[in-house]
C-alpha positions in Angstrom: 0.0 0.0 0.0 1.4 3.1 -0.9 0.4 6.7 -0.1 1.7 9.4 -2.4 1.3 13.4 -1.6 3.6 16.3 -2.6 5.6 16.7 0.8 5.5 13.0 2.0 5.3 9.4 0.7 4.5 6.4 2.9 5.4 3.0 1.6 3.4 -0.2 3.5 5.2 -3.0 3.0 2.0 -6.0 4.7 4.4 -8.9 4.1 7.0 -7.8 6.3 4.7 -5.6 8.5 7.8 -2.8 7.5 6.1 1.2 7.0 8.5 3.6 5.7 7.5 7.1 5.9 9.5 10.3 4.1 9.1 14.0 3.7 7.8 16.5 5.9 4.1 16.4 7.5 2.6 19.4 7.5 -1.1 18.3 7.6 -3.6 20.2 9.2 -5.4 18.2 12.3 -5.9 14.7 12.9 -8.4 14.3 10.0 -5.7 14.6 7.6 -3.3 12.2 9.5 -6.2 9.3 9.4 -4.9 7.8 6.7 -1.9 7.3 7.6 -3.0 6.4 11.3 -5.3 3.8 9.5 -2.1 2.6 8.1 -0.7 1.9 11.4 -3.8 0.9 12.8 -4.1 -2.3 10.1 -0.4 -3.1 10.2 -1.0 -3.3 14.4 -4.1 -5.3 13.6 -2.2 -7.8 11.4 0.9 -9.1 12.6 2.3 -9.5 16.4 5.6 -6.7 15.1 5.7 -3.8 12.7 9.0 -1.5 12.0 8.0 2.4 10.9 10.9 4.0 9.5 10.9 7.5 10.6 14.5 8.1 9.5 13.9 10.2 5.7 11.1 12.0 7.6 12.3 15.4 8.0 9.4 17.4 9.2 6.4 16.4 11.4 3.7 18.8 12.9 1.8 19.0 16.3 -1.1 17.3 14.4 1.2 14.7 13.5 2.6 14.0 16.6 -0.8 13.7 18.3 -1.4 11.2 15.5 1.8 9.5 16.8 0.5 9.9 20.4 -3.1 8.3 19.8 -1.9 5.5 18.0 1.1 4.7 21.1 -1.8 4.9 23.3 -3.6 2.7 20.9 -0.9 0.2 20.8 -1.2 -0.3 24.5 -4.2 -2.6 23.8 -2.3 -4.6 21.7 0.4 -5.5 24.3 1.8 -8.8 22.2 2.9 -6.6 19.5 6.4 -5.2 19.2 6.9 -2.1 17.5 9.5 -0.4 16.6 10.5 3.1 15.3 13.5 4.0 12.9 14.7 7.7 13.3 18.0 9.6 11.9 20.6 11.4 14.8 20.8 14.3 11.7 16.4 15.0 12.4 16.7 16.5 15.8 12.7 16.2 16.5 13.1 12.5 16.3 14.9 11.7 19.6 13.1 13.5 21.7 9.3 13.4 20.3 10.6 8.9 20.1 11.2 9.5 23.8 8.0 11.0 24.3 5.9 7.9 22.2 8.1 5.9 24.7 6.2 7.0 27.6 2.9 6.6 26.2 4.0 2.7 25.1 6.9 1.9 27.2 7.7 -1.7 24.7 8.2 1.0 21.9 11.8 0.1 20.1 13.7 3.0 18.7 16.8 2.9 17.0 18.3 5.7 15.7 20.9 6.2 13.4 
């Protein structure tokens, strides 16, 4: 499945459960984040792991963050599942707004690199 916009491009890969999202997010509100939270929301409904690959991502809004948060918090139903998110050490937002989903869903995996 495959998502292509002007600023951003996701890539959802159901075999290997593996979502790669580049760009910058500057969508306005969750209503324009929900397809790509429905994105996440299938790939956590289908396999026990997923991977999100953050790292070519350069920009991400508020909105898109609180799309972030709600589907952590989300994820927290699904306890058997192990996710993990892929960020880049040269995209400053992603260590600390990774930390942040951390709290939300302690089992959350980051790498960053």
């Amino acid at each position: 499945m495959n998502i292509e916009e002007e600023n951003y491009q996701l890539d959802y890969d159901e075999e290997k459960q593996f979502i790669i999202i580049e760009g910058s997010l500057r969508l306005n509100g969750l209503n324009e984040y929900q397809p790509i939270h429905d994105v996440l929301a299938q790939a956590l409904n289908s396999a026990d792991s997923m991977t999100v690959d953050l790292s070519k991502l350069e920009f991400l809004n508020s909105s898109g963050i609180a799309m972030f948060s709600k589907f952590m918090i989300e994820a927290r139903g699904k306890a058997e599942v192990n996710i993990k998110f892929m960020g880049a050490k040269a995209i400053p937002w992603h260590t600390k707004s990774f930390t942040n989903l951390q709290r939300l869903f302690p089992k959350l995996q980051v790498e960053i690199i």
